[in-house]
Every structure is written in C-alpha cells, then in structure tokens.
C-alpha positions in Angstrom: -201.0 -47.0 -87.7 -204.8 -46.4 -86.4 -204.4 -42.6 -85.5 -207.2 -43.2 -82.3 -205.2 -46.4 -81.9 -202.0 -48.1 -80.1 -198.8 -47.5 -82.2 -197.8 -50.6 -84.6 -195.8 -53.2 -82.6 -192.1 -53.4 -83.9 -192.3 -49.8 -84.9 -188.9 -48.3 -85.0 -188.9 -44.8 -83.7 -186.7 -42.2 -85.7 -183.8 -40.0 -84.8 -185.4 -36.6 -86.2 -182.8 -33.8 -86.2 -183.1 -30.6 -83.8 -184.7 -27.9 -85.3 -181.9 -25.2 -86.7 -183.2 -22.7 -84.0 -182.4 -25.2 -81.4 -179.6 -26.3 -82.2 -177.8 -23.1 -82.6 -178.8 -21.6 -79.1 -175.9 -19.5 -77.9 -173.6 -21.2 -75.9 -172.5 -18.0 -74.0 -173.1 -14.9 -73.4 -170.9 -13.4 -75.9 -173.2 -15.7 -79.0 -176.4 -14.0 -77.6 -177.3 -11.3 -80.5 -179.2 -8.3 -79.4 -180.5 -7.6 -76.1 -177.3 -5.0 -75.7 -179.7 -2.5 -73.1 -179.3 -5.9 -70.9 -176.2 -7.9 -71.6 -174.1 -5.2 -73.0 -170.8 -5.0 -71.0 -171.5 -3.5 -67.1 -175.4 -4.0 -68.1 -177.1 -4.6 -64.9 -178.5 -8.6 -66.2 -175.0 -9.4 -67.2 -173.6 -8.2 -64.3 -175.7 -10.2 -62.1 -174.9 -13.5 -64.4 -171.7 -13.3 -64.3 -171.0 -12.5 -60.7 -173.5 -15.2 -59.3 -175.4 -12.9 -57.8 -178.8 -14.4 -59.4 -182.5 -13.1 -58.5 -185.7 -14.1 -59.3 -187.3 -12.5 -62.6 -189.6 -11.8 -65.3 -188.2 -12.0 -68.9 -191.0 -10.4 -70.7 -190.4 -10.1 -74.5 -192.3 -11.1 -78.1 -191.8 -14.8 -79.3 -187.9 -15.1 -80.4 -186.2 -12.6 -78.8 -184.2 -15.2 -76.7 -186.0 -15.7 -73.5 -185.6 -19.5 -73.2 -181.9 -19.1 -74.3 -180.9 -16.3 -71.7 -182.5 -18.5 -68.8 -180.1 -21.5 -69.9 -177.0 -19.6 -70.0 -178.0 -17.9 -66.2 -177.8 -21.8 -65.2 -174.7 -22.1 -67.2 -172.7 -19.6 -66.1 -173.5 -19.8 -62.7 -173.4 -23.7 -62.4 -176.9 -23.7 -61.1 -179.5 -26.5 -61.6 -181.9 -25.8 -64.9 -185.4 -27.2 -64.3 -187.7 -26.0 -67.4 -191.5 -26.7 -67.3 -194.5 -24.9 -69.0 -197.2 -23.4 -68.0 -199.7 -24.9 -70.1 -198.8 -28.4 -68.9 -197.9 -28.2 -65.5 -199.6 -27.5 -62.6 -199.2 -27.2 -58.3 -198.6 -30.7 -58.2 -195.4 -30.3 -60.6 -194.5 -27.1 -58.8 -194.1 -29.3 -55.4 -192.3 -31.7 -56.9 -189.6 -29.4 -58.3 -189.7 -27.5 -54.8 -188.8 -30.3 -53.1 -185.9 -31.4 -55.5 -184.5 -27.9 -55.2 -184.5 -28.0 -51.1 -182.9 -31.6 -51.3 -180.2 -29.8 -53.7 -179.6 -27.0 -51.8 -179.3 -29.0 -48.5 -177.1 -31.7 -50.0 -174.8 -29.7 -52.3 -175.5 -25.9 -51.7 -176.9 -25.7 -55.3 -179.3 -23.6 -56.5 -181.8 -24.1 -58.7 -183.3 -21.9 -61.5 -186.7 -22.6 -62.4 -187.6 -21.7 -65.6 -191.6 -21.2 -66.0 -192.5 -20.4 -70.1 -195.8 -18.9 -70.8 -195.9 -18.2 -66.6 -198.9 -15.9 -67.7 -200.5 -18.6 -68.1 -200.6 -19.8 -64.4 -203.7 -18.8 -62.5 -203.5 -17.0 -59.3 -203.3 -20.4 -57.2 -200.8 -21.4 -59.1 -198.5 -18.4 -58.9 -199.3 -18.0 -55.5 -197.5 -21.3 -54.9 -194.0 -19.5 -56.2 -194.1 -17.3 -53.3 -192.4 -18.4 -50.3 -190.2 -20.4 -52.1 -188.8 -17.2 -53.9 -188.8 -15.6 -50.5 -186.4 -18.2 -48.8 -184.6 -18.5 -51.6 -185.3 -22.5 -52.4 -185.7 -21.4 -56.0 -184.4 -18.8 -58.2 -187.8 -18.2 -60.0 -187.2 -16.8 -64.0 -190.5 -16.6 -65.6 -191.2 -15.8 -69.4 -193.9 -14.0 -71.0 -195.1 -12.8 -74.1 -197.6 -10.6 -72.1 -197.6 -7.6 -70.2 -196.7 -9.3 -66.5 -198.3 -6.2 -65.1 -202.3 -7.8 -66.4 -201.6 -11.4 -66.4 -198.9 -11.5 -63.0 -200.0 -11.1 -59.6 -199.3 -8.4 -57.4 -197.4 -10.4 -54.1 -195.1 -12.7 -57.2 -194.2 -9.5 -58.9 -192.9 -7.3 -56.4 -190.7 -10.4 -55.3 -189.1 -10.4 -59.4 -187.5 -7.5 -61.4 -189.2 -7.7 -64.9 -186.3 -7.4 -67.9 -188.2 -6.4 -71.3 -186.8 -8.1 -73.8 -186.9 -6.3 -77.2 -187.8 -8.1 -80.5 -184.8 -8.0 -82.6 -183.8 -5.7 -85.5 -183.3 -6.9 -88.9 -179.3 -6.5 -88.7 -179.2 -9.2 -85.7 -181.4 -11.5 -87.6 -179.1 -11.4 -90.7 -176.1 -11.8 -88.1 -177.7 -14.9 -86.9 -178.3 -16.5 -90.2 -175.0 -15.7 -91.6 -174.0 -17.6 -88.0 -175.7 -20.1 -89.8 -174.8 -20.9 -93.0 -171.0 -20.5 -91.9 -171.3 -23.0 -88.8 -170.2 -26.7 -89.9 -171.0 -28.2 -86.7 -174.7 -26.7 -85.8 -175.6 -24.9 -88.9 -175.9 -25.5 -92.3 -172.5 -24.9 -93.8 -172.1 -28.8 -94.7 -174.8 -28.4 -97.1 -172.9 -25.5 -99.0 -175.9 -23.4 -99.3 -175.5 -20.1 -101.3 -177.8 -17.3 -99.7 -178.0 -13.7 -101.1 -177.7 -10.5 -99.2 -181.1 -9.8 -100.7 -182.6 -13.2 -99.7 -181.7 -13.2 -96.0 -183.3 -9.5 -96.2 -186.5 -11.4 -97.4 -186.4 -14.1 -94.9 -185.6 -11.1 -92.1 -189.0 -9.6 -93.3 -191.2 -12.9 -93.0 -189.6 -13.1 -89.2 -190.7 -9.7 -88.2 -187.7 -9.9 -85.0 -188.9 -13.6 -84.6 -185.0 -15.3 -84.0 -186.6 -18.9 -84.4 -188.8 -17.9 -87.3 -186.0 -16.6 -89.5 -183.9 -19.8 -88.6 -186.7 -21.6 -89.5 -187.4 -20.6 -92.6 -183.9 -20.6 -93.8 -183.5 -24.2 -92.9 -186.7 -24.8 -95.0 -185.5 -22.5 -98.2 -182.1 -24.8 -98.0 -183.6 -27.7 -97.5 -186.3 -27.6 -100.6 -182.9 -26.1 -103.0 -181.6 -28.7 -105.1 -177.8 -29.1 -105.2 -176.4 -27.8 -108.4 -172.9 -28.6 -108.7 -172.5 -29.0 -105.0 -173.5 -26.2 -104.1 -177.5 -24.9 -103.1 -177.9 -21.6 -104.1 -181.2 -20.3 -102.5 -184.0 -18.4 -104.4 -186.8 -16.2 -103.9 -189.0 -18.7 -105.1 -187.7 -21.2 -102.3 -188.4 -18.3 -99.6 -191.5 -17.5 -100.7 -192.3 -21.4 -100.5 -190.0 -22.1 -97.0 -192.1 -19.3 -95.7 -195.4 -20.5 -96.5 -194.4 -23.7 -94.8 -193.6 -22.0 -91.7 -196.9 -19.8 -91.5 -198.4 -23.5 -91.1 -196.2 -25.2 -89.0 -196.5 -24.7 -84.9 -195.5 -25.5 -81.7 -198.6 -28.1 -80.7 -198.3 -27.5 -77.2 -197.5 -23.4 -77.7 -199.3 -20.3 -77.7 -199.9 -20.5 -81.7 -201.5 -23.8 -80.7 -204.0 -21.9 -78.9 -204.6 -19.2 -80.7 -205.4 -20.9 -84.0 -207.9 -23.3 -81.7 -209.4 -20.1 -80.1 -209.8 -19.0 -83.4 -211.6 -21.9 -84.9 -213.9 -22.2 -81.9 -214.9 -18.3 -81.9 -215.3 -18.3 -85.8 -218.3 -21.5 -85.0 -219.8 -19.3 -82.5 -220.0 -16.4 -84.7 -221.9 -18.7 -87.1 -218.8 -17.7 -90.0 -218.4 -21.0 -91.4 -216.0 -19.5 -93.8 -213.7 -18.2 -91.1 -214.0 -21.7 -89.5 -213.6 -24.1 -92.6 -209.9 -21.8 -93.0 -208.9 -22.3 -89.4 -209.7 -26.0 -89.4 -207.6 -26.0 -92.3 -204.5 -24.5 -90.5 -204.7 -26.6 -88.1 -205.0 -29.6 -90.4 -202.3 -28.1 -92.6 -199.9 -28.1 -89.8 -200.3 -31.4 -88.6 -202.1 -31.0 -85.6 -203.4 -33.9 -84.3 -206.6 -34.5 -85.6 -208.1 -36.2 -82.1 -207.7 -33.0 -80.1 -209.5 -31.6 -83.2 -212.2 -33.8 -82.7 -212.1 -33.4 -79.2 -213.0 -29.7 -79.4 -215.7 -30.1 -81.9 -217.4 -32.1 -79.8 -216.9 -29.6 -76.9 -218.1 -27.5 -79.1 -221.2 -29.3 -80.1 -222.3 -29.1 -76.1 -221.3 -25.6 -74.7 -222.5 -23.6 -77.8 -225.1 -25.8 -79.9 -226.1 -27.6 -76.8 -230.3 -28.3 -77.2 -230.6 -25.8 -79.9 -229.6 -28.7 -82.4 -228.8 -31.8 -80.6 -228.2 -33.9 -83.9 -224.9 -31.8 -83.5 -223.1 -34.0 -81.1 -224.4 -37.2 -82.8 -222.6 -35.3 -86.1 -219.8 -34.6 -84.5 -219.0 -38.2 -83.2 -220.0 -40.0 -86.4 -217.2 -37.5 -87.9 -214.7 -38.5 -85.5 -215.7 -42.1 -86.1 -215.5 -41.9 -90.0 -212.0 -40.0 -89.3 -210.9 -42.7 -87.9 -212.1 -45.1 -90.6 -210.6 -43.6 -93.2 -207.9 -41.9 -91.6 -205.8 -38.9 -93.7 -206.4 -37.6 -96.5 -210.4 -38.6 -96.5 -211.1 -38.9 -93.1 -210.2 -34.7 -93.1 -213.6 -34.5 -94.9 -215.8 -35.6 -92.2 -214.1 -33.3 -89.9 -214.4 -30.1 -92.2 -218.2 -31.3 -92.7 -218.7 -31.3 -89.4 -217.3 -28.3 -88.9 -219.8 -26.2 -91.3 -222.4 -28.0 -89.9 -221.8 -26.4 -86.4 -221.1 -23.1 -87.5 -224.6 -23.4 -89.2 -226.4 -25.1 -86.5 -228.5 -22.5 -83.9 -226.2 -22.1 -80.8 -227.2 -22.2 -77.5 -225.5 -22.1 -74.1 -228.2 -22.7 -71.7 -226.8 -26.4 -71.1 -223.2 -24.7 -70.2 -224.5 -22.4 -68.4 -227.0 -24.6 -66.6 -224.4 -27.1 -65.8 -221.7 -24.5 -64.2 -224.6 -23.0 -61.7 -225.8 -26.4 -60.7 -221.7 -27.0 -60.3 -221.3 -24.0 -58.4 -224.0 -25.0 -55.8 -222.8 -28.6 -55.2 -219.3 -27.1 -54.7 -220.3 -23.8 -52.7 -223.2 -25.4 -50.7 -223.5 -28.0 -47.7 -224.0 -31.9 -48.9 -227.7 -31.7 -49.3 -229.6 -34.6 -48.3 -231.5 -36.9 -50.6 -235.5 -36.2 -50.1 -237.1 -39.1 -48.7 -239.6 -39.7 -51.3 -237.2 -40.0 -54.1 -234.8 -42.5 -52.3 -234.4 -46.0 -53.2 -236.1 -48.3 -50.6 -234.8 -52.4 -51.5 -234.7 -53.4 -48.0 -237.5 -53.3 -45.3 -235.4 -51.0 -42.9 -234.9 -48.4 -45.4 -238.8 -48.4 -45.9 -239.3 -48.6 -42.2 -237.6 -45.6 -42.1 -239.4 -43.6 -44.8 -237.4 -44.1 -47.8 -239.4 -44.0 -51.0 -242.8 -42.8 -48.5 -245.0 -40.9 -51.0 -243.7 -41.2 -54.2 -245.6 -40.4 -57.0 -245.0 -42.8 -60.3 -244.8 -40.0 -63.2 -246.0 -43.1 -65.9 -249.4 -43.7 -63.7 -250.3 -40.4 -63.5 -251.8 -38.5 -66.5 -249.8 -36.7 -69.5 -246.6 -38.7 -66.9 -246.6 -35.1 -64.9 -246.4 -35.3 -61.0 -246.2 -32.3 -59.0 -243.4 -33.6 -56.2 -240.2 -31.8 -55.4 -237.2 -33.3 -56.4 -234.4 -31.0 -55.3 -233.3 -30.9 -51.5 -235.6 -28.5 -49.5 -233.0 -25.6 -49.6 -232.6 -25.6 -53.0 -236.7 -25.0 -53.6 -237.2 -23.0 -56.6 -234.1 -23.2 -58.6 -233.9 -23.3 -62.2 -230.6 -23.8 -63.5 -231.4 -24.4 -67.2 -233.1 -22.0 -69.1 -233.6 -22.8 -72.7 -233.0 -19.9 -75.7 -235.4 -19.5 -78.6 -233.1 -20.6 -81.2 -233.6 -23.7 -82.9 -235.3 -27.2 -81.3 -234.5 -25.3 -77.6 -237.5 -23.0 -78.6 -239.6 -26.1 -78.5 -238.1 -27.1 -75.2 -238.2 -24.1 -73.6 -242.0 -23.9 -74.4 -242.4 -27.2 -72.7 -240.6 -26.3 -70.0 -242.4 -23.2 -69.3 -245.7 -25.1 -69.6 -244.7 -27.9 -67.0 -242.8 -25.0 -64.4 -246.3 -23.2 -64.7 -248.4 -26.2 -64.4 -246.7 -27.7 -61.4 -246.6 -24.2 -59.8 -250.1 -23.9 -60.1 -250.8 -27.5 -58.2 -248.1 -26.7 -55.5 -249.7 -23.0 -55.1 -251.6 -23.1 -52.0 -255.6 -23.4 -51.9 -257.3 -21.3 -50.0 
C-alpha cells in the first residue's frame, strides 16, 4: 500500500487486541489502586460518586495515575451518559454538538451527562469559555484532565465553577499490585499465557514506569510477549525487560502529549541549528511508527517559518524528500527524510517570511476591507475604464531597471513594510535589494521643492 495513497482495495482490516492497560481498567471502584486521599472509604470524591451527587471537576494528575479510568466509573456508578473527546482534536464546533445531545438527554430522560475533556489544558480561552454556562445550568457535568497545573493553563471564570482533585502518581507497591492483577487475571490479563514473573522483575518494570500505571502494564505485556514458552510456561527475564522497555520508550500515543513533545522537540533542535539533536528526534519518531506524512508535513513547515528566504532551495529539498519517500516508501524512503532534515538544521534560518505574513494577516483581519487602488485594478470592459479602473498605471517592464515608483497598497496602509529580510544567508542579498528599491522609490515619491 502507497503510504501518500488510498488503501489497497480488498484489504481486510485486522482485529488488533486492546492494549493490556486498557483492557484491565477497573471496573469499580473497589479495582481502582491508589488514589486512597480521594477514594478511600468516607473520602470526599467517593462520597460524591457514590451518592450521585456529581459536580463538575478538574482531575489534575501525571500521565497514569488513573484520570481517564476514574471519569468512566463516575458515569458508571451513577448511570450517567460518558461522552469522551480530546482536546487536541476537538474544537467549539464539537463542544455544541455534545451540548446539545446532553440538553436533548436531560429533557427526554432526566439523564445527565459527564463530559469528559483529556488534555483540557489544551483548550484555548475561547474554547473553555464555551464550558461555562453549560456547567452553570447544569446541562453538563464538566470533568476535565490535566497533566498541568490548571491554575497556568485554566481560566479563571471555568475554574472557580470546578473543584480541582490532584491526583498523585502512584507508588511502586500499587504498580506491583496492578501487575500481579495481571498475570493472575484469565479473562483480561495475561494469566492464559502462564507467564512466570519475579518479585525482582516486576520491581524492574516498576522502576522503568516511574508511577506511570499504563507504562508498567505496558511493558509487562511486551516482556511476556517477546519470552519464549519453555515447557508451557514463559518465565520472564531481565534481558526481556530491558528489551520490553526499550520498546516502550519508542512507542506513543500519535494523537497524545508524547506526540507533541517529541515533534516540539525535533522542530526546536532545527532551529537551534543542532542537527545532531534533530537527526535523534526524527529517529524517535520514525522508530515509533509515526506516520511519516505528518513528518513531512512539518518539515516542510519548517522549511517556510524558520529557513524561509534565507535558503529557499530548502522547501524545494524538503518536497523532493517527501516525493522520494513516497517512491521508495520504508525502509529507504526514511533516508530522504533524515537528509532533509540535516539539511534544515544546516541551512541559515530566517523568520522574516513568518513574521511578515502574520502582520500583513493581522491587518486584513483587524482593519476595514480596504479598497483596491484604482490604478492597479483590472479594466477588461469599457465601463470599468470609463470609471477609472487601470487610469495611470505604470508598466514596471517599460520602464528602466522594471522599477516604477506607484503605490500599491490601499491609501491607509501607506508606508508599511511587513517583510523585513535578516542577514543570514541568500535573505542578506534580498534585503540589500530591498533596501535599495524602498530608498530609491522613497527618493522619487519625496516631494520636490
């Protein structure tokens, strides 16, 4: 199958297995491990669970400590509605929608429904803003999850309408607890495989997970799965850790935080000119299976906002990379993408074209509709010319050196200059032609006295 292409007709799509951290989310309460300062018995969270009496929150807590899980079982217990969406994919428009959904709901059955926003830190202020008067009336029982301190990255008015429960990454004792949970469960776990773990082992695999729940999972499905059966019976090295482990450190969610933070990480190492740092993140990213488009996709990004005119060869690089990708597909094609990579970490940066392009975007957004000055306006019919369309325009190629000293902006935007070139690379060049033509045509427009 082309990887920039339509999928193979007659394909057969297969049936992969839940990950072992899915499928072993806690079923109740009582299954949830740690978290006791919360769902310990007559805990104030609990409490509120198990008598109904639900209220929009903040579950604030490091990756794994069971913030997904707990929201589930709220909706559980209670017999509310569960609608999960995340806020790196979805937006006001997706907000309305489940709004609406959850005022049909409560109007048609009395049910409520518990939206459950991952990564809500992630929302912008708009977008957060939009939460508010449903949480006020009650349409929605709002339960928002962050990895970051709500107090920076949630506004204000949307947290003083949620209690924020801190959720506590978990200690090394719960995370054996949960893998023995494990490899004794027949039905979710891994028990059918009859895996042999070591006291010693888990200890290991609770170190790798540093209070990561998913993580330790994880890696314990990978150690058993790369064992060979001896007799029946897998018993698990260090060896097969140390390997199950490695695996892990490469594997991510695509549409999660890690997902961002290794591409934040390749894009800042190519503006830092560290081709080193860059050529490893690419290969992280590559290593995990990302998909090698979006890769492609940002290197081309790349190529504009920070290379921009100081190097434009870049984007031509860039593309031909994608193209020859996309030729020879994996493991060749990876070549062209790591070539092109050192090549922009090498090439001069320059953001003058960014930051050109964002001022002239913040006028045509912030400003009145400017109208079209006459003398650059198309003129086909005799009206149009009747009424002064194209009067007085000056043919640049019949004039000498092709330099004419008309205005071409709207007569309230006089005078601006949105790009201004660096003095890195070919922009140097640039930028000494542009400063030549500004001061020449300044000089002709200047008036004579």
């Amino acid at each position: 199958m082309d990887l920039f292409g339509e999928p193979e007709r007659g394909a057969v799509a297969r049936r992969t297995p839940a990950p072992l951290a899915d499928r072993l989310r806690p079923r109740s309460l009582d299954e949830i491990v740690g978290q006791e300062h919360l769902l310990g018995s007559g805990r104030v969270l609990r409490a509120a669970i198990e008598t109904g009496e639900l209220h929009s929150m903040i579950l604030w807590g490091p990756p794994g400590s069971g913030k997904t899980t707990l929201a589930s079982l709220m909706a559980s217990v209670t017999g509310a509605r569960f609608v999960a969406f995340s806020a790196v994919l979805s937006g006001v428009k997706e907000i309305r929608e489940v709004i609406a959904e959850a005022e049909r709901e409560r109007a048609r059955r009395g049910m409520r429904t518990i939206l459950f926003v991952d990564e809500i830190h992630r929302f912008n202020r708009a977008q957060q803003d939009a939460f508010l008067p449903h949480v006020e009336k009650g349409t929605i029982v709002l339960v928002g999850a962050t990895t970051e301190n709500p107090s920076f990255e949630v506004n204000s008015a949307l947290l003083s309408r949620c209690r924020v429960y801190v959720l506590q990454a978990l200690e090394e004792d719960d995370l054996l607890a949960i893998m023995r949970r494990a490899l004794g469960d027949g039905e979710r776990g891994l028990a059918q495989l009859r895996p042999e773990v070591t006291v010693e082992a888990l200890r290991s695999i609770a170190g790798v997970a540093n209070g990561d729940a998913r993580v330790a999972l994880n890696v314990l499905e990978v150690a058993v799965l790369l064992t060979q059966a001896s007799g029946g019976v897998r018993r698990v090295t260090e060896a097969s850790i140390r390997e199950a482990a490695q695996r892990r450190t490469l594997l991510y969610d695509k549409t999660g935080e890690e997902h961002y933070n290794l591409i934040s990480a390749l894009h800042k190492s190519l503006r830092d000119s560290d081709p080193d740092a860059a050529l490893y993140w690419l290969t992280r990213m590559l290593e995990a299976g990302e998909d090698r488009l979006y890769i492609a996709r940002r290197l081309v990004r790349f190529a504009s906002e920070d290379v921009g005119n100081a190097d434009p060869g870049a984007l031509s690089l860039v593309l031909a990379a994608k193209e020859a990708y996309d030729f020879l597909g994996d493991p060749e094609g990876e070549l062209a993408l790591a070539q092109a990579t050192l090549y922009l970490a090498m090439a001069p940066k320059s953001n003058a074209v960014y930051v050109a392009y964002n001022e002239a975007k913040e006028d045509v957004s912030q400003r009145p509709a400017e109208p079209v000055p006459l003398h650059i306006r198309n003129a086909p019919t005799r009206l149009m010319k009747d009424l002064g369309y194209g009067a007085g325009y000056q043919y640049a190629h019949d004039a000498q050196d092709a330099r004419v000293d008309q205005e071409d902006l709207p007569e309230a935007l006089r005078g601006r200059q949105y790009y201004r070139p660096t003095d890195r690379g070919l922009e140097a060049e640039l930028g000494r032609r542009l400063a030549e033509w500004r001061r020449w045509r300044s000089e002709r427009q200047r008036p004579r006295v």
